[in-house]
N, C-alpha and C positions, 0 to 999 in steps of 0.2 A: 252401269249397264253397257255391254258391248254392242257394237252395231258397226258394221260393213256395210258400205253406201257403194253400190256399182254403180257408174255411166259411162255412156261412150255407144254402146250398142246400136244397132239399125240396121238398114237394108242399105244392102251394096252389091253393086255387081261383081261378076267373079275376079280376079285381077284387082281387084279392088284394095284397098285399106281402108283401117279401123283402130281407134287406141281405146280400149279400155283403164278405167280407173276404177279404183277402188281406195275410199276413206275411211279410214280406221277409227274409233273413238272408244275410251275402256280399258284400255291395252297399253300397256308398256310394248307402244308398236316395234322399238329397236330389236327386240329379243326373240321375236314372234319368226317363226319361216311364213314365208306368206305364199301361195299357191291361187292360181285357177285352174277351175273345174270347167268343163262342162257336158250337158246332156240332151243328146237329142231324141226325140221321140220314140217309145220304147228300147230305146238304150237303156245301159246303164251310165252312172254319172262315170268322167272318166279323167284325169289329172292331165291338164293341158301344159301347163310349166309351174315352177316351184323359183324359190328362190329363198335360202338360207337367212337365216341375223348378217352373216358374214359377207353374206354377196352371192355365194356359190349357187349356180342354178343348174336345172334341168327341165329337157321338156323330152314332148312323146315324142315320136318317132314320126307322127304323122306333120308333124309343124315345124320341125328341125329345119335353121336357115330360111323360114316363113315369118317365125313369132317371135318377138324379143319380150321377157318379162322383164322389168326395173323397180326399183324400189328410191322413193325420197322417205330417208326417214325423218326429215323437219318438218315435211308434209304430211308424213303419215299416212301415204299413199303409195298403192302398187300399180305399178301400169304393164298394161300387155299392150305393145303393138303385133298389128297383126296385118302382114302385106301376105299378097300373090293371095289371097283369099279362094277359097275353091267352095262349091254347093254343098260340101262334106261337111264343111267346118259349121255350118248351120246348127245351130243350137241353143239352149241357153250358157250361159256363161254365171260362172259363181266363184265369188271371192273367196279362200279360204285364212284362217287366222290360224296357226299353232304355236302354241306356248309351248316352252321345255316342258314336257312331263304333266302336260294337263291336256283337256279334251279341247278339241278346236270348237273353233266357229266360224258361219258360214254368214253370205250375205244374203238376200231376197235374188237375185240372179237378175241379167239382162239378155234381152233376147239380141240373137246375132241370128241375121237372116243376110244368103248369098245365094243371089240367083244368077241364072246361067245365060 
């Protein structure tokens, strides 16, 4: 059974930081691109940083030089920091899981709340 355990979330002012984690279990985590999501209130979900098997990452344009994703693969854990926090970035927050050539998996999400 696969499961994605997000923590880290909460309320913080703006300027602020935050490290998300995310626990893998199910998975041959090393092979996996791992990504967060997140969504805030009628939005759509929207892909905040990724990060390859390899290492190679990406993120949006809106958190660029804001957010660092990382990956321990002995932990089997993906971490997002996330500094200069803005009221924007308010949302939930979801771990993503992709296997080569199969359907991902997501976690239950954690809420990120930045007030102004």
């Amino acid at each position: 059974q696969v499961q994605l355990v997000e923590s880290g979330g909460g309320l913080v002012q703006a300027g602020g930081s935050l490290r998300l984690s995310c626990v893998a279990s199910g998975i041959i985590f090393n092979i996996n691109a791992m990504g967060w999501y997140r969504q805030a209130p009628g939005m759509e979900r929207e892909l905040v940083a990724a990060i390859t098997s390899s290492g190679r990452t990406n993120y949006a344009d809106s958190v660029k030089g804001r957010f660092t994703i990382s990956r321990d693969n002995a932990k089997r854990t993906v971490y997002l920091q996330m500094n200069s926090l803005k009221p924007e970035d308010t949302a939930v927050y979801y771990c993503n899981a992709q296997p080569p050539g199969a359907r991902g998996y997501w976690g239950q999400g954690t809420q990120v709340t930045v007030s102004s």
